[in-house]
C-alpha positions in Angstrom: 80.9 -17.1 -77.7 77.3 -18.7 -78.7 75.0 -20.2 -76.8 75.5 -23.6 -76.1 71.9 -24.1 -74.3 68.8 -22.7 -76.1 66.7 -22.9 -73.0 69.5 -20.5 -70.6 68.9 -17.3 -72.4 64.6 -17.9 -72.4 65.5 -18.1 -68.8 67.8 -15.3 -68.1 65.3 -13.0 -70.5 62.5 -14.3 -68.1 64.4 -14.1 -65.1 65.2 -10.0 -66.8 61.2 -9.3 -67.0 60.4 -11.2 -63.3 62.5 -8.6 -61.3 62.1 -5.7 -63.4 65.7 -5.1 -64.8 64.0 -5.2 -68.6 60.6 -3.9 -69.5 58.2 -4.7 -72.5 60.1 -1.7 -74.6 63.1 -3.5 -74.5 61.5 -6.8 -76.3 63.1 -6.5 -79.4 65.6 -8.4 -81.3 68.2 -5.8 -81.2 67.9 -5.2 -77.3 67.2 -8.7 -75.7 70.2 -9.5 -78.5 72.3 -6.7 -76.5 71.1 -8.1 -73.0 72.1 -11.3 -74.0 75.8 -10.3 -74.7 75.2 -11.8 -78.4 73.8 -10.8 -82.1 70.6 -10.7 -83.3 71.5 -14.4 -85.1 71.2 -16.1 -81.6 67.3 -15.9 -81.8 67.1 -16.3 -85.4 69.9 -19.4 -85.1 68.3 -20.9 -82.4 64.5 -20.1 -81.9 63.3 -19.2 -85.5 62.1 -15.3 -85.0 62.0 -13.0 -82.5 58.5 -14.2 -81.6 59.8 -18.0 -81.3 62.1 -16.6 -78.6 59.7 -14.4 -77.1 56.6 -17.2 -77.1 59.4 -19.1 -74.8 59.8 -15.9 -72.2 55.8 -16.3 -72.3 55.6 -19.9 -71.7 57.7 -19.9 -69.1 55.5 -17.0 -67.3 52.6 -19.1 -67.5 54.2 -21.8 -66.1 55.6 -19.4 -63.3 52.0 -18.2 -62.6 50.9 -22.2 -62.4 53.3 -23.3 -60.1 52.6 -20.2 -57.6 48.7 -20.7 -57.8 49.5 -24.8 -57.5 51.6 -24.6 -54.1 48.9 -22.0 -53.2 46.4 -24.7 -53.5 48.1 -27.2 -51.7 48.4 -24.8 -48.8 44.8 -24.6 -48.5 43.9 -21.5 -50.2 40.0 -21.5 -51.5 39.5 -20.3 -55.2 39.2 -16.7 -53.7 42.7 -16.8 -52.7 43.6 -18.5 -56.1 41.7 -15.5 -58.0 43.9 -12.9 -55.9 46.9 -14.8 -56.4 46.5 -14.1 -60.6 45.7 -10.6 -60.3 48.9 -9.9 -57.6 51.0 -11.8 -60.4 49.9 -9.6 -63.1 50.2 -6.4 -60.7 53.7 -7.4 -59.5 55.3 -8.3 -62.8 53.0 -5.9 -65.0 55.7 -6.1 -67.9 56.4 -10.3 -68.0 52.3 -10.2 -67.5 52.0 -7.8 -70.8 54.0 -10.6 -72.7 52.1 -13.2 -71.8 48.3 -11.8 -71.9 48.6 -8.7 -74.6 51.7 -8.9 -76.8 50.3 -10.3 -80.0 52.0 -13.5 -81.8 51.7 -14.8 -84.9 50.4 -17.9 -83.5 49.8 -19.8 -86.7 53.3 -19.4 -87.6 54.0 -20.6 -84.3 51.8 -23.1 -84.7 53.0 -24.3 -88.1 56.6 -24.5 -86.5 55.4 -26.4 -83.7 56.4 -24.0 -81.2 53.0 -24.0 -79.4 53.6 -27.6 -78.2 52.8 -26.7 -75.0 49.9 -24.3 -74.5 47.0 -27.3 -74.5 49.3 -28.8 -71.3 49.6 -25.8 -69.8 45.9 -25.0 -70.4 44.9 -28.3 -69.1 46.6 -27.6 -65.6 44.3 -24.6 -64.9 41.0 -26.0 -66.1 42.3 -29.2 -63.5 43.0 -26.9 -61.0 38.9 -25.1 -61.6 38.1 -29.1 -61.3 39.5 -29.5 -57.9 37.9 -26.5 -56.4 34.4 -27.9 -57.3 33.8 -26.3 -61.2 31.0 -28.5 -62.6 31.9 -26.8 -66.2 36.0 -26.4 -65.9 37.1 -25.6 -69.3 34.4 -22.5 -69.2 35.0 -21.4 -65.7 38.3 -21.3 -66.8 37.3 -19.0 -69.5 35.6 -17.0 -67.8 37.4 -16.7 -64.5 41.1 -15.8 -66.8 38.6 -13.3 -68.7 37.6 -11.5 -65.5 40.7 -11.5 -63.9 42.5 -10.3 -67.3 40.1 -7.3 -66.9 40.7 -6.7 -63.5 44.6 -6.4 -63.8 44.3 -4.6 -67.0 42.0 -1.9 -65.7 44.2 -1.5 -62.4 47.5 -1.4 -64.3 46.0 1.3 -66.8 45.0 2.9 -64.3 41.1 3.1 -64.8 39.8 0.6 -62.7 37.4 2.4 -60.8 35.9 -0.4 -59.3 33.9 1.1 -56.5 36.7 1.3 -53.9 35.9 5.3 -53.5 39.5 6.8 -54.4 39.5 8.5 -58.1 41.9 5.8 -59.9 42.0 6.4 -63.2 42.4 9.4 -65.7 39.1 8.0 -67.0 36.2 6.4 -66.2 34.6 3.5 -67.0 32.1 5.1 -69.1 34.7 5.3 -71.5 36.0 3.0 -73.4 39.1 1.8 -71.9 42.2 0.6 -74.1 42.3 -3.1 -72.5 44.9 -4.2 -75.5 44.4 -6.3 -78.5 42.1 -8.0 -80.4 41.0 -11.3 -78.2 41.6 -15.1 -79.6 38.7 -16.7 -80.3 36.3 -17.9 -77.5 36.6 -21.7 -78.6 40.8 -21.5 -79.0 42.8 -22.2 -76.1 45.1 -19.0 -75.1 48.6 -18.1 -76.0 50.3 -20.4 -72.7 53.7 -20.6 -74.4 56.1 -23.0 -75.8 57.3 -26.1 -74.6 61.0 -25.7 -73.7 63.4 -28.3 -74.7 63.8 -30.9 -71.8 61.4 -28.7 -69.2 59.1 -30.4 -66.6 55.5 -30.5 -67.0 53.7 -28.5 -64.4 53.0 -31.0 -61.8 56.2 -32.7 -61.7 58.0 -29.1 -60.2 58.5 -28.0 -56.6 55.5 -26.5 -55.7 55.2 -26.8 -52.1 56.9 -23.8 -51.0 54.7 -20.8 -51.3 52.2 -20.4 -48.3 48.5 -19.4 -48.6 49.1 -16.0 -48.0 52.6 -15.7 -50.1 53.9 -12.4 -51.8 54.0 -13.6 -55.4 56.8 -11.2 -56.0 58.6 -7.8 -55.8 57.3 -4.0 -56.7 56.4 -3.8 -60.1 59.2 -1.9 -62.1 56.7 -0.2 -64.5 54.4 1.6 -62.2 50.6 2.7 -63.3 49.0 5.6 -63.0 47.9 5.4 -59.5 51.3 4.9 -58.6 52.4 8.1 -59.0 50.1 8.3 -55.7 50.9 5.5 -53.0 47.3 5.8 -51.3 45.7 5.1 -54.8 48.0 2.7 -55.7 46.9 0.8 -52.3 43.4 1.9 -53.0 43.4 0.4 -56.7 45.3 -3.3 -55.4 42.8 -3.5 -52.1 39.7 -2.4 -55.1 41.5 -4.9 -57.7 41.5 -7.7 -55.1 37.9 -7.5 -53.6 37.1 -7.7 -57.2 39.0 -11.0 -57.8 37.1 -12.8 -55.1 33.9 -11.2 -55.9 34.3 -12.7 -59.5 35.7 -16.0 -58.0 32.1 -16.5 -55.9 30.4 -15.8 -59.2 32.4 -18.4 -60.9 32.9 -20.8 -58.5 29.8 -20.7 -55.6 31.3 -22.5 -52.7 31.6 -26.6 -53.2 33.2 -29.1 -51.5 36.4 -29.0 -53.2 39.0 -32.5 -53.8 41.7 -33.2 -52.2 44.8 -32.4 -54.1 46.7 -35.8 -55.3 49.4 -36.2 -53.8 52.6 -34.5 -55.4 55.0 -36.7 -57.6 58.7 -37.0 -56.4 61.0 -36.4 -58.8 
């Protein structure tokens, strides 16, 4: 039977990576083709190439991460909380976060294909987010604020981010030179956020209101790090990787007034 709506297996193959039943080793053709219950020619048919699909799966995992840090901010949470609230979504869903900030795309085939349509949206909503909490330079606080955070999951998920928090957490140190992935987009380019999916909602027009303040952004993560094998360093490395994300939200952000939120859109 083929697929009769391009956007239901993005979702399902999302849906997969968000609770842990498929990991980044299983993001080929041949095995999201076998998840799926087709052929490989369903995400050559429909999406182009395995990275069309996949750059879907992404976009909808920054989109994800939006929404959460969006309700958060209409709960009340400072930019403290906001920084937290990336690094927990990157620590709970470690492989759907490895898709969308370290898998490498041929981005200008993607781009040539048009299936990059929405990454400057996307992009947009964080650097209006910055905005609201008082950034006087948005679109490079957002740089920089993704950047540190990025480094902070990274480093906890490898398992080397000894950040100061006392326990041993890593099978290195930073003295080394840690593997934190691949080769960076240029400075000036906006990041990989994903392709626009056929019919979806733009950010702000989705139900955002449910998460409070202090929300669990999701279950265990099903690939564990290093300091897993461990539960105390595990602990240790989240409670380290968290300080860190406010500290680097109060270098970013020193504390402003910040605007009220406009008031959400009914659909």
């Amino acid at each position: 039977m083929g697929v009769r709506d391009a956007d239901e297996p993005v979702e399902r193959v999302f849906q997969a990576l968000w609770e842990g039943r498929l990991t980044r080793d299983d993001m080929t053709a041949r095995k999201i083709a076998s998840f799926l219950g087709q052929t490989t020619m369903v995400l050559y048919h429909h999406f182009g190439s395995l990275d069309g699909f996949l750059i879907r799966v992404d976009g909808a995992g920054w989109r994800r991460l939006a929404e959460l840090l969006e309700a958060r901010a209409r709960a009340g949470a400072d930019a403290r909380a906001l920084a937290v609230g990336y690094v927990e979504f990157a620590l709970r869903h470690p492989d759907l976060y490895w898709l969308m900030a370290e898998r490498r795309f041929d981005r200008a085939g993607l781009r040539e294909q048009g299936r990059l349509r929405l990454a400057r949206p996307l992009w947009s909503s964080f650097v209006e987010l910055l905005r609201r909490h008082g950034s006087s330079r948005p679109a490079e606080d957002t740089h920089v604020l993704f950047a540190g955070l990025h480094g902070i999951a990274m480093l906890t998920l490898s398992g080397r981010a000894n950040l100061g928090g006392g326990a041993n957490l890593g099978r290195s140190n930073l003295g080394e030179d840690p593997n934190l992935g691949e080769e960076p987009e240029p400075a000036g380019e906006d990041p990989n956020l994903g392709e626009e999916p056929a019919g979806g909602a733009p950010v702000e027009d989705r139900n955002l209101g449910e998460a409070p303040a202090g929300a669990n952004l999701g279950e265990a993560p099903a690939r564990e790090s290093p300091a897993a094998a461990n539960p105390g360093e595990a602990l240790a490395a989240e409670a380290a990787a968290f300080t860190a994300a406010r500290r680097l939200a109060d270098l970013v952000l020193p504390a402003r007034p910040r605007e009220p939120l406009p008031p959400r859109r009914r659909t």
